[in-house]
N, C-alpha and C positions, 0 to 999 in steps of 0.2 A: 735640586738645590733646596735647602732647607728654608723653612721659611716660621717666622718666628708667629703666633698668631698673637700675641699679647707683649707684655713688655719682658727684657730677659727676667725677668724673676718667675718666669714660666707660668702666670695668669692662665688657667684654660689648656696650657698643655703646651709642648709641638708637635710641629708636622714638616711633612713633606707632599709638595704639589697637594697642597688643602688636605692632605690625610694626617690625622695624629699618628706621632707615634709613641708620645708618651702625655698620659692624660694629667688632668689636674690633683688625682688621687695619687699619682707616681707609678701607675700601671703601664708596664709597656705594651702596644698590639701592634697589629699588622708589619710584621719582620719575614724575610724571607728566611733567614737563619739568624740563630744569635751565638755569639762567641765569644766567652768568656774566658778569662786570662789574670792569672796572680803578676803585677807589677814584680813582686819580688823574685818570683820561678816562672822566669820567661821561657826553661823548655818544657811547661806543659797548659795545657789549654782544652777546654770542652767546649762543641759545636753542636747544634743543634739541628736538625734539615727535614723536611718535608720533603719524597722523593713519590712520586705517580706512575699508572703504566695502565695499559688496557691490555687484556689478553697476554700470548706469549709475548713477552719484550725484556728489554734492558729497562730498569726501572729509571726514571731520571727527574733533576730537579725542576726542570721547564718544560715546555716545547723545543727546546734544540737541544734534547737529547744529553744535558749535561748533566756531569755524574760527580759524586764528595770526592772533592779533592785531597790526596794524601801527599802530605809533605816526606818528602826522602829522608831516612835517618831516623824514622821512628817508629815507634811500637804502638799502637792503636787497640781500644777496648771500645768494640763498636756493637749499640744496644741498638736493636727495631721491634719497633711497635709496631707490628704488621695488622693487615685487614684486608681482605679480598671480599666482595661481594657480587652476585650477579642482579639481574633484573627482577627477578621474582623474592630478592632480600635474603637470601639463602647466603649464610655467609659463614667465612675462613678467617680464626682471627689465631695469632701467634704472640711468641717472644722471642728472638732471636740474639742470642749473644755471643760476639763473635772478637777473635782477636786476629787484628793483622799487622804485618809486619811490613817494612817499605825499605828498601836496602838504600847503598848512596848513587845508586842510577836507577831508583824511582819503581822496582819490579815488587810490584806488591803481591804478596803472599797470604793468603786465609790460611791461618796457623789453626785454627778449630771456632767448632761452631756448638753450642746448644741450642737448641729448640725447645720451647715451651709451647707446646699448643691448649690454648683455651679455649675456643669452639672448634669444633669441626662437624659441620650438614654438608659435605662435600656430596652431591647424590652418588650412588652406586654405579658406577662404569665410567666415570670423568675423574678426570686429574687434574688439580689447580697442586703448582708443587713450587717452592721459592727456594733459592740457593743465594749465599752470599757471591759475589764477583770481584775482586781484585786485578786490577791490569793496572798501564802504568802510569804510577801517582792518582790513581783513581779507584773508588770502590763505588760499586751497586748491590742491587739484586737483580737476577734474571729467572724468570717467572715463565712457566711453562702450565697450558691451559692446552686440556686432550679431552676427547668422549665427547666434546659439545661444542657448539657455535655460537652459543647466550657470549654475550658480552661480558666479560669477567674486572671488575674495578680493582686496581691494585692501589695500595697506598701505604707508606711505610715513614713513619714519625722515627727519625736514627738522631741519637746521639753519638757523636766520638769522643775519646779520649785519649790525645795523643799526649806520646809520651818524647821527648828528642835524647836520642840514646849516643850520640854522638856530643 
């Protein structure tokens, strides 16, 4: 429930359960995703998601395993700001850009991918490797870690771009 900390002309900011979420400067923080939207062009919209993983996994937005929702009927320009690090700060960083397609019973399709990688210390005999995922009405990444047993951090900052093509 939202909870007003001052009077509505926004004194101090608000929040929700005591956390701000928009300060007195007009700075928004602490958002699990943000999603914006033109009143005027309701079929397209950009999202923004923080998406986690350790080791080989399905990357996901929480703890239960949830992954970006894709709406049926559109066309999708989906960006990640990847990073992979292990314990010793040895780290995997990328740029992933990718377009998906989502039909009208929800089979999403990874129509193409670029990769841009900006670091790689992957050491010599281990494989840290990220693929985009598409299933239904849902995109990830799925992250495959070989050659070692270190703990591998996954973390991927995605924007989408849907587009409603119907």
């Amino acid at each position: 429930m939202a909870v007003t900390k001052e009077q509505l002309d926004s004194n101090g900011g608000f929040s929700i359960g005591q956390t701000t979420i928009f300060d007195e400067n007009r700075n928004a923080k602490d958002f699990h995703t943000l999603h914006m939207a033109n009143s005027n062009f309701t079929d397209s919209s950009s999202t923004r998601y923080i998406l986690r993983g350790l080791n080989t996994a399905v990357l996901a937005l929480d703890n239960t395993a949830g992954q970006i929702v894709i709406n049926s009927n559109t066309c999708n320009f989906i960006t990640g700001y990847i990073l992979c690090v292990n314990p010793t700060g040895t780290v995997y960083s990328a740029k992933m850009e990718t377009t998906v397609f989502c039909d009208n019973v929800g089979t999403t399709s990874v129509l193409s991918t670029m990769t841009t990688v900006i670091k790689d210390d992957i050491p010599v005999g281990q494989t840290w490797d990220i693929q985009p995922l598409g299933s239904t009405n849902r995109f990830s990444y799925t992250t495959t870690r070989a050659g070692t047993t270190a703990t591998l951090k996954w973390v991927a900052v995605t924007e989408v771009i849907s587009i409603n093509w119907s």
